[in-house]
N, C-alpha and C positions, 0 to 999 in steps of 0.2 A: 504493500500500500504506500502511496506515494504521504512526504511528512505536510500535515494539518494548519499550517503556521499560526494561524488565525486562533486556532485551540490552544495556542501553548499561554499561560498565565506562569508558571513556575518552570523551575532548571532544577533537575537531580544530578549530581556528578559522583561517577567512581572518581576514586584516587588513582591507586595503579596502573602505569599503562595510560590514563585519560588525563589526568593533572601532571603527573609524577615519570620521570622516562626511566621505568623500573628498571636496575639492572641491566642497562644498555651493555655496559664495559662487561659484566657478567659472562650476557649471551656472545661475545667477541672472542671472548676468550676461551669459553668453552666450544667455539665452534672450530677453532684452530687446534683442537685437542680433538676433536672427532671428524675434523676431514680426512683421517685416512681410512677410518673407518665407514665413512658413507654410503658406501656399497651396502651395507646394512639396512639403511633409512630407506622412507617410501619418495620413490625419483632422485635419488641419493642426494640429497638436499641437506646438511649439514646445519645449514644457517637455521632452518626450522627444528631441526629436531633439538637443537641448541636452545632456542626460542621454549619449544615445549618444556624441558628439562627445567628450564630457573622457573618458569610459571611453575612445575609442580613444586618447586623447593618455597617458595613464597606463600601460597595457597593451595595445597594438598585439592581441595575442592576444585581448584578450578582446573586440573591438571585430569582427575577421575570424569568430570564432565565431558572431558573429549570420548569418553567411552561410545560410540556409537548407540544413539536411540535402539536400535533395535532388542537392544540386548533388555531393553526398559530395566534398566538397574537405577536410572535417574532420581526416584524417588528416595532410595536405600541409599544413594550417594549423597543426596541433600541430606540425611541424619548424619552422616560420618562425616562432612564437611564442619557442621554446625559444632558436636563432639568437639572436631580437630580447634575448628577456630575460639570455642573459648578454653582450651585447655593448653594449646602450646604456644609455647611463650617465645616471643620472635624478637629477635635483635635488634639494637639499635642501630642505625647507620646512618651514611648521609646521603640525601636525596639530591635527585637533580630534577628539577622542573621542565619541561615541552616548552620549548623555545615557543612566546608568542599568546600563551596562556592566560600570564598576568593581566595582558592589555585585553586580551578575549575579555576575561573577566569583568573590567573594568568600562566596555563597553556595556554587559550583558546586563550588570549587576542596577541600572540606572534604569533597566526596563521591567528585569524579573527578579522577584525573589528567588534567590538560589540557595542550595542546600549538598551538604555532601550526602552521597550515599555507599558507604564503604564497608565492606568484610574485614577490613583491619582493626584494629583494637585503639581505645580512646588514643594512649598514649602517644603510639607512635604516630598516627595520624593528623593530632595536632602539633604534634614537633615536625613534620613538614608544611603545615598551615602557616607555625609561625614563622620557621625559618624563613620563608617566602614573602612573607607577610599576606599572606591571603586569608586568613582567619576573619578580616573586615570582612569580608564578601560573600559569606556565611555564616547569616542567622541561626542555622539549624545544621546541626553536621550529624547523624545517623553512622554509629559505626557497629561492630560486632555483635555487643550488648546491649545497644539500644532499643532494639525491639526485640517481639519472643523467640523471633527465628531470623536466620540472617540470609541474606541473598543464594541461592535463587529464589527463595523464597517471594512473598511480594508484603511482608510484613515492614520492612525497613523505607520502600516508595510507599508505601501505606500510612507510615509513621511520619515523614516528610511530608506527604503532601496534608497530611492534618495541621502539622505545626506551623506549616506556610500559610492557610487558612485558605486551600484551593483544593477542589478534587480531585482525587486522583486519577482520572483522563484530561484533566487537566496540563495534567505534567509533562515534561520530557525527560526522561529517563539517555545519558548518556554513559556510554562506559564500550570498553575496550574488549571484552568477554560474551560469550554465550551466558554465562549467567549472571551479568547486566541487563544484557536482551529479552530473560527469561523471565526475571522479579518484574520489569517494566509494562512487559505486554502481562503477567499475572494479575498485575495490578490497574489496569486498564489502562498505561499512560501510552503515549505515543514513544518510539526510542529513535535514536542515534547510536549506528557504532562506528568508530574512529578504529584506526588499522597504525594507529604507533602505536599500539600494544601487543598485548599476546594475539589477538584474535584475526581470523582470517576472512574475508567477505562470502565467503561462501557458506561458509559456516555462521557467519550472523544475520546472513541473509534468511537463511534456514530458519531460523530463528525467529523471526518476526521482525528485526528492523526496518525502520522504513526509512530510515536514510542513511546512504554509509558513506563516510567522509576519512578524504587522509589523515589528516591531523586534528583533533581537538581544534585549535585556533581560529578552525576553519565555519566554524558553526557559527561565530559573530555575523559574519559574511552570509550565511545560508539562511538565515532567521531574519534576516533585514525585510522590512515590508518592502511588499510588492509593489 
């Protein structure tokens, strides 16, 4: 379905991947330790299976989601995700931001109330907010514990779009994953997926997105009235 512009009143944002250019240096490096191995991967494509590998080191959940629908494990995978994310405890680091973000922001935030919507845990998530200083630009930040269950679910866009004081088809739901894609259309909002993260356009296409965009930065630009 082509995106609603006219519908959107509110912005959800993942972090990882959408705000945040998770482990870029990461996936470089481990892809240089597995091109000789490639002949292994599906089109011997290193750089992806590299890709895949730090998404499942970050987010266990979002690494099992690739499991192919058929196998309908999806729902059993949504409990071991939820499990995973509020029990293991994840490291501090230092974040790098998506060139272009900040000013995205800073156009967005003067037309929509925004909001994070994140599987990460408070702590770490606002020591990227602050570091950046983007913490202004969200009222409302939704991270692991905020609601009863956490993404895919559609509990955390459910909890945002309450707190923003709009409904939730009201919303746009953006994020860099199939289970951004998933919580969004659960929850009735419209989504966006962006492709400087983990996720691949065919696979969030599947999904239900209705607009897939290079970069994050790029949605200032795509939301502009007509």
């Amino acid at each position: 379905m082509p995106l609603h512009v006219s519908r959107i009143r509110a912005i959800c944002f993942d972090v990882d991947g959408t705000l945040s250019d998770t482990d870029d240096m990461y996936v470089r490096k481990l892809e240089r330790i597995l091109r000789p191995v490639r002949f292994l991967f599906r089109d011997h494509d290193a750089h992806r299976a590299a890709r895949r590998f730090v998404m499942w080191s970050e987010t266990p959940g979002n690494f099992l989601y690739g499991i192919p629908d058929s196998l309908g494990l999806d729902d059993d995978i949504a409990v071991v995700m939820e499990w995973l994310n509020r029990r293991r405890p994840r490291p501090m680091k230092h974040f790098m931001l998506i060139p272009g973000v900040k000013e995205m922001l800073q156009a967005l935030s003067g037309r929509y109330p925004l909001s994070v919507v994140s599987a990460r845990d408070e702590k770490s998530t606002r020591v990227f907010l602050d570091q950046f200083d983007l913490t202004q630009f969200f009222p409302v930040i939704v991270t692991a514990l905020t609601a009863e269950r956490t993404k895919p679910y559609p509990d955390p866009v459910l909890h945002a779009a309450k707190a923003m004081g709009v409904p939730p088809e009201a919303c746009l739901m953006v994020g860099d994953t199939t289970v951004d894609i998933r919580a969004g259309v659960k929850a009735g909002a419209q989504t966006v997926g962006v492709l400087c993260g983990f996720g691949e356009q065919a696979e969030l296409r599947r999904r239900g997105a209705d607009m897939i965009l290079a970069s994050t930065p790029e949605l200032a630009q795509a939301l502009e009235p007509e």
